[in-house]
Structures are given as C-alpha cells and as structure tokens.
C-alpha positions as CSV (number, residue, x, y, z in Angstrom):
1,X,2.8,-26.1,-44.4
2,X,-0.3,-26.8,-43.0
3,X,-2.9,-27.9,-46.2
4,X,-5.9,-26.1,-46.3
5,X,-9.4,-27.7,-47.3
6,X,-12.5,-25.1,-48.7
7,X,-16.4,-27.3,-47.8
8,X,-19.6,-26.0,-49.2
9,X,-22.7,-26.6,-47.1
10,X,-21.0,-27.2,-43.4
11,X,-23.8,-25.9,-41.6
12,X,-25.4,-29.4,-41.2
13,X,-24.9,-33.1,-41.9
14,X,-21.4,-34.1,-43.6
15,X,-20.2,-30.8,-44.4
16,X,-19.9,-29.9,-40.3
17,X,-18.5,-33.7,-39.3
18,X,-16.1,-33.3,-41.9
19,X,-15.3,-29.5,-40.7
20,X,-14.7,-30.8,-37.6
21,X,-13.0,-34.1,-38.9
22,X,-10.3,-32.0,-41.2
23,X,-9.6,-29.4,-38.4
24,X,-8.3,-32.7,-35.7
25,X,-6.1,-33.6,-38.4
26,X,-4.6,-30.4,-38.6
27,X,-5.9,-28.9,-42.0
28,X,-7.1,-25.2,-42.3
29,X,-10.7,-25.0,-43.2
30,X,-12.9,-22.6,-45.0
31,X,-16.1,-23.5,-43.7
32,X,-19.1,-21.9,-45.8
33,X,-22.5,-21.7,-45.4
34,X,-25.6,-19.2,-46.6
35,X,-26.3,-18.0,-43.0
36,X,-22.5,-17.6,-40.9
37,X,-24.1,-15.2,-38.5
38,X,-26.4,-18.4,-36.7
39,X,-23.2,-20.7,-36.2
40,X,-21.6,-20.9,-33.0
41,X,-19.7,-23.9,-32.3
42,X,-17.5,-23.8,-36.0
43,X,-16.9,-19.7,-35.2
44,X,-14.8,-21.3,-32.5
45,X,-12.8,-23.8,-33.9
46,X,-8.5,-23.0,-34.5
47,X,-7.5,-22.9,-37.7
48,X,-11.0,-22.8,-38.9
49,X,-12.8,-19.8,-41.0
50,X,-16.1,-19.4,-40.9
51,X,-17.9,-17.7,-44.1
52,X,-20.6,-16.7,-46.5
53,X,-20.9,-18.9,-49.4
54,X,-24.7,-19.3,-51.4
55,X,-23.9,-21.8,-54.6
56,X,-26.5,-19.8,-56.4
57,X,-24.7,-16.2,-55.8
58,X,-21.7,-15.9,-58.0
59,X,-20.4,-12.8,-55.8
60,X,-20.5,-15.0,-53.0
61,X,-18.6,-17.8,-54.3
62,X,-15.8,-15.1,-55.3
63,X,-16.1,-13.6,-52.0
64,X,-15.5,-16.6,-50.4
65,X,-12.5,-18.2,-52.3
66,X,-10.5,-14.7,-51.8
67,X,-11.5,-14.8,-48.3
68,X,-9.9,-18.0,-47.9
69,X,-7.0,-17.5,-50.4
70,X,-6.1,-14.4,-48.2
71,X,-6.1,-16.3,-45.3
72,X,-4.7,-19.0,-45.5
73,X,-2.8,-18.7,-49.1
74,X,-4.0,-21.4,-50.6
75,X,-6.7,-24.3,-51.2
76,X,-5.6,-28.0,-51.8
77,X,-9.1,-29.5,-51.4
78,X,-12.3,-28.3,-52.4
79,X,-15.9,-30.2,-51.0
80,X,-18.6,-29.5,-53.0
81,X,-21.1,-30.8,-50.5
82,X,-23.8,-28.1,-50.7
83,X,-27.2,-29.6,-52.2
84,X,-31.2,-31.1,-51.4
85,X,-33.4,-33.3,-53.0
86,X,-36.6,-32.6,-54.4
87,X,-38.5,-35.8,-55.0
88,X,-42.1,-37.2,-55.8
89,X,-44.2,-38.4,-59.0
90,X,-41.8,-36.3,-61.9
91,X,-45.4,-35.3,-63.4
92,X,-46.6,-33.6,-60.9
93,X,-43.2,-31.3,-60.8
94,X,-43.1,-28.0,-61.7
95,X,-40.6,-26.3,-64.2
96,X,-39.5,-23.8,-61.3
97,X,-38.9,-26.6,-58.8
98,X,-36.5,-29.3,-61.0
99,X,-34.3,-25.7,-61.8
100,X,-33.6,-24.5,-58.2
101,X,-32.3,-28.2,-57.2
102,X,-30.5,-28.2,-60.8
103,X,-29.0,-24.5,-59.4
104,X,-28.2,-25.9,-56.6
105,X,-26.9,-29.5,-56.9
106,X,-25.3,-29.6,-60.4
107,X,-24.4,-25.4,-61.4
108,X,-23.7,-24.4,-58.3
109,X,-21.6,-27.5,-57.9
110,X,-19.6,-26.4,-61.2
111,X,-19.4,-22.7,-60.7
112,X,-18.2,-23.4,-57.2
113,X,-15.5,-25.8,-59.0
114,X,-14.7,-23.1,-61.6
115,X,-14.0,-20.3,-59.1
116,X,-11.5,-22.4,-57.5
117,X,-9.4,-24.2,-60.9
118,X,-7.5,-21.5,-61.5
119,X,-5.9,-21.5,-58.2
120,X,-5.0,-25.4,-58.1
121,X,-4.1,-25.1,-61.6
122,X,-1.6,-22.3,-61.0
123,X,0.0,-24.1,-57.6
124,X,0.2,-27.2,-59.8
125,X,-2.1,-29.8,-57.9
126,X,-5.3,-29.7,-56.1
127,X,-8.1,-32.9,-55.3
128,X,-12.2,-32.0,-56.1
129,X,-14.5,-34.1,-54.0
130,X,-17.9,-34.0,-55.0
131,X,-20.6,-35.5,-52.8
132,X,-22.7,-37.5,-54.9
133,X,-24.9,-40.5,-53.5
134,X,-26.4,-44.0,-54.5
135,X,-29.3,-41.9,-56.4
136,X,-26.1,-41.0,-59.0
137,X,-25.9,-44.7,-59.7
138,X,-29.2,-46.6,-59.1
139,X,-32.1,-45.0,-60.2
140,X,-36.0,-45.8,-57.6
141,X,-39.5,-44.5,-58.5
142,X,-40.3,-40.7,-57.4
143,X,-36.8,-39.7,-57.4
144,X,-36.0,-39.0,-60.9
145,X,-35.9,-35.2,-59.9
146,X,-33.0,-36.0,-57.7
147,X,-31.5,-39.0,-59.2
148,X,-31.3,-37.2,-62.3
149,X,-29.2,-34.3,-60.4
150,X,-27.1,-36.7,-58.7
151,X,-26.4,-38.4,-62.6
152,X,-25.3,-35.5,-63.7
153,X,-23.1,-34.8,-60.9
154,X,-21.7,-38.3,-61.6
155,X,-20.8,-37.5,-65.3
156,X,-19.1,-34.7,-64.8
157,X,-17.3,-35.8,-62.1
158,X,-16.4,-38.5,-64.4
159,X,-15.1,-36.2,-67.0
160,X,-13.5,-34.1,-65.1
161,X,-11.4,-36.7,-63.6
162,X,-9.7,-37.3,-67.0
163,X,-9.4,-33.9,-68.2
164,X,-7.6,-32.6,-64.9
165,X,-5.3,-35.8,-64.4
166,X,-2.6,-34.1,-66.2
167,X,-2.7,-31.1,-64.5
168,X,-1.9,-33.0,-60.8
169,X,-5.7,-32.1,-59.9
170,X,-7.8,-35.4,-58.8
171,X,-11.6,-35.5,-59.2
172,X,-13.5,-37.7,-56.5
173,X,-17.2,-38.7,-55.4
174,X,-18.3,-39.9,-52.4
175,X,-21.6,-42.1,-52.9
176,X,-23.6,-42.5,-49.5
177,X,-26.4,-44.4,-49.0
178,X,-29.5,-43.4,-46.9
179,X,-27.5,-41.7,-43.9
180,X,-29.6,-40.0,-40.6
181,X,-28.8,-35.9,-41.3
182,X,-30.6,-33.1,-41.1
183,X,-30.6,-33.7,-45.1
184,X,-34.0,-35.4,-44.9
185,X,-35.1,-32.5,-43.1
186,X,-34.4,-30.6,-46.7
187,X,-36.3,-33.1,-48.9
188,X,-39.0,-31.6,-50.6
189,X,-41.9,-33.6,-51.4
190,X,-43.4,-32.6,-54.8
191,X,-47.3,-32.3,-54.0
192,X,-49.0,-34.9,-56.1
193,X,-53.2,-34.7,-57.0
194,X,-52.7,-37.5,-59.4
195,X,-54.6,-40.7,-58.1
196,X,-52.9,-42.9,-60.3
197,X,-49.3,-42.8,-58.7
198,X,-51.1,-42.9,-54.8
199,X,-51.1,-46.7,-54.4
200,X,-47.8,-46.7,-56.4
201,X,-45.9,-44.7,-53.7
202,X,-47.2,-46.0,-50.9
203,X,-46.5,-49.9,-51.9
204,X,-43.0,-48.8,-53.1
205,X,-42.1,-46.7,-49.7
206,X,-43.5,-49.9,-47.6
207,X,-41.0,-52.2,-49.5
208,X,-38.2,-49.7,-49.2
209,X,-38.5,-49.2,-45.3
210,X,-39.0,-53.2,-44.9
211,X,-35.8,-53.5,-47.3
212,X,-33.7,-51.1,-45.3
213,X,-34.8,-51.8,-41.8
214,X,-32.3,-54.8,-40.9
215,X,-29.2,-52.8,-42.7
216,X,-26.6,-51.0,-40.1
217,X,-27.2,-47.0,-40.8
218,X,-24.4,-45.0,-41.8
219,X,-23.9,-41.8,-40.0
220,X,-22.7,-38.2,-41.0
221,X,-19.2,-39.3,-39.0
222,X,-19.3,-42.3,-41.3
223,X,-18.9,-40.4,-44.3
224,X,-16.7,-37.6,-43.0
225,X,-14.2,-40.5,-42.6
226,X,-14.2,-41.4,-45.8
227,X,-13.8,-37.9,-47.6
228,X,-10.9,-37.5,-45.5
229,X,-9.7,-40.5,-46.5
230,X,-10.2,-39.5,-50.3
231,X,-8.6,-36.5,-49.3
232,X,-5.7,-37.9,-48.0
233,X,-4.9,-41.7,-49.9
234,X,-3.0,-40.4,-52.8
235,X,-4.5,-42.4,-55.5
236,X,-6.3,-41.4,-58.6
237,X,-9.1,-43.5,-57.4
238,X,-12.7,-41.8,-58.6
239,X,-15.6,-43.7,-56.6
240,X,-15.8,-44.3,-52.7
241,X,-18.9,-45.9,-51.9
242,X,-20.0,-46.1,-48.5
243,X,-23.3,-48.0,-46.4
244,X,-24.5,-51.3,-46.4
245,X,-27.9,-50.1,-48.6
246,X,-25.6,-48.8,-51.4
247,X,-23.6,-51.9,-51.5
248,X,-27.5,-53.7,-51.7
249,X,-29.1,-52.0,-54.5
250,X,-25.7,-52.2,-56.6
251,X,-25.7,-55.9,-56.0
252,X,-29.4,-55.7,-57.3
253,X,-28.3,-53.3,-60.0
254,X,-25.3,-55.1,-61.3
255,X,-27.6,-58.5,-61.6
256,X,-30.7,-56.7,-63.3
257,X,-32.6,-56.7,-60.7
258,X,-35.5,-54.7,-58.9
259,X,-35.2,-54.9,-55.0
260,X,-38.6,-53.0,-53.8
261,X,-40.3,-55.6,-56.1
C-alpha cells in the first residue's frame, strides 16, 4: 500500500516542495492550507488532496484529518510545517502579538499532533516531523519572540520523541538555516520607538548580512530533501540539521562564542 503523508502549511516555501517531493516518490498527500480555493497547481497533482487546514481552528484540524483518513485510510507521516516569525526589540512587543505566533508555531503545532496520535497509535506506528530551525538552537538579538517559539518547539519535540518510542511512533525536527521562501515575506517586524535598541539593530543586521553573504544558500528543495529523507531512513534519529549558516553559528555556539561580534 501506497503510505500516505498529511503537511501543514503547503501553500508556500517547504510545505509545497515537499508536496511535490512526496507525491514523485509515490506517497499520498493531504496537502493543507488556510485558503484551498487560491491553489491551482497542487489541485492537480495524482494522488494528492488538497484541503482546509487553519492550526488555530480546532474544527478545521478535525475536518481535515477525517478528510484525509476517508481518503486515503490512513496517515503514516505528519509535517507540522505551518508557522511565521514575529521578530524585533522583545520590549517593544505587544502581549497580543508574542500569543498569535505562540497559537501558531507551538499550539497549533501540538493540537495538530494531537488530532492525529490516536490514529498512528491505533495502526501501531506513525513518524512526527516538526519543522523547527537554527532559532530552536542558537539564540541572536531581536528574535527572542521567535527563537523562544522555535525553543519550545524543540523541547517538545524532544520529549515527545521518548514518550512515543514505544509505541513505534518517531518524533523528528528539521533545523534549516536562513533559506530564500516566501517565509521572509511573513516576518513581522515588531515596530520599535525605543532609541536605545536603533544603533543596536542596525550594527547587528550589518554583521549578520556580512557573516552570511559568502555561505551557499539553502533552498526550499534543499530541505524538502531532507524531510523526506527523515521520513524515509528508518532510524530513531531526532535532529537533521541542514545549511552551511546553521552548521556556522553551532560551531560558534558549541565554542562559546558570539559570531555578529
């Protein structure tokens, strides 16, 4: 039988490469977005389904996972891809804007995993892949908003791992680096009035861009590849890293120091 893989977020970036990617290989794939109605190319892909799926709508998610399940019968892999960064000097940040990312990137992440346990628990294996990034394991001024999302995601990933191993169901993150998708597009910049961070920002986003420059960019393509290899090499392995940048500031990291500095 054919396995069948269920992505959050495959309207843009790695999400849609890795639609694309999973339905080559043959896989089945419930494709879900907030706004089905705009895509075209997906709509007319074999073997793929193309539906509504908001991680901040609970009757969506359950919509979704029966749409799929009546489908196709079943869901071996879920991507929990779906997520944006908010970024900018944290004290400038309002209450309202850190909740909507946390909605988004870390509870809609769980209740998307939640809807879907008791299906891979019940078939007797299943493999979670949660898109994390390098801002789940280094931490760089203005983007403790995201970073802290993307920590979280990290430690329950982490958890998780342990507490399904002995049910046959594998927990995995993919951390990217800076990659060119439409996610930038997303970012939103927290509007700052405080003087005091101005020169701050702009000396630390000079460095970074000088920093980053020479390194070989990773594309969406890039990382598709690599969640379908988590998908598919049978190990228990948690972390898959990926871009020449996240291999950089984990060097830096791991020997205590500051790159942008």
């Amino acid at each position: 039988m054919k396995k069948t893989i269920f992505i959050t977020g495959t309207s843009t970036g790695f999400g849609r490469e890795a639609t694309k990617l999973f339905q080559q290989h043959g896989w089945n794939v419930i494709a879900t977005m907030r706004n089905p109605d705009k895509e075209a190319e997906l709509q007319q892909l074999e073997n793929v389904l193309v539906t509504r799926l908001d991680v901040q709508d609970q009757t969506s998610i359950t919509q979704a996972v029966n749409e799929g399940l009546n489908r196709f019968g079943k869901i071996d892999v879920l991507i929990n891809n779906a997520g944006y960064s908010v970024m900018g000097a944290f004290e400038s940040s309002t209450h309202e804007q850190l909740l909507q990312m946390y909605k988004v990137n870390v509870f809609g992440l769980m209740d998307v995993t939640r809807a879907i346990l008791p299906y891979m628990r019940e078939q007797g294996h299943g493999t979670i892949i949660n898109l994390s990034s390098i801002a789940g394991v280094f931490g760089f001024p203005f983007g403790s908003p995201y970073v802290s999302s993307k920590f979280a995601v990290e430690g329950f990933s982490e958890s998780l791992h342990h507490e399904l191993k002995p049910l046959n169901i594998g927990v995995k993150l993919i951390e990217p680096g800076s990659v060119d998708t439409n996610f930038r597009n997303n970012v939103q910049l927290i509007k700052n009035e405080i003087a005091a961070y101005n020169e701050h920002f702009a000396t630390f986003m000079g460095n970074l861009s000088a920093l980053t420059a020479p390194m070989k960019p990773t594309t969406a393509a890039d990382v598709a590849q690599l969640i379908y290899e988590a998908a598919t090499d049978n190990t228990d392995r948690l972390r898959y890293m990926i871009g020449e940048d996240a291999e950089f500031y984990i060097r830096k990291k791991d020997n205590h120091e500051i790159p942008w500095q």
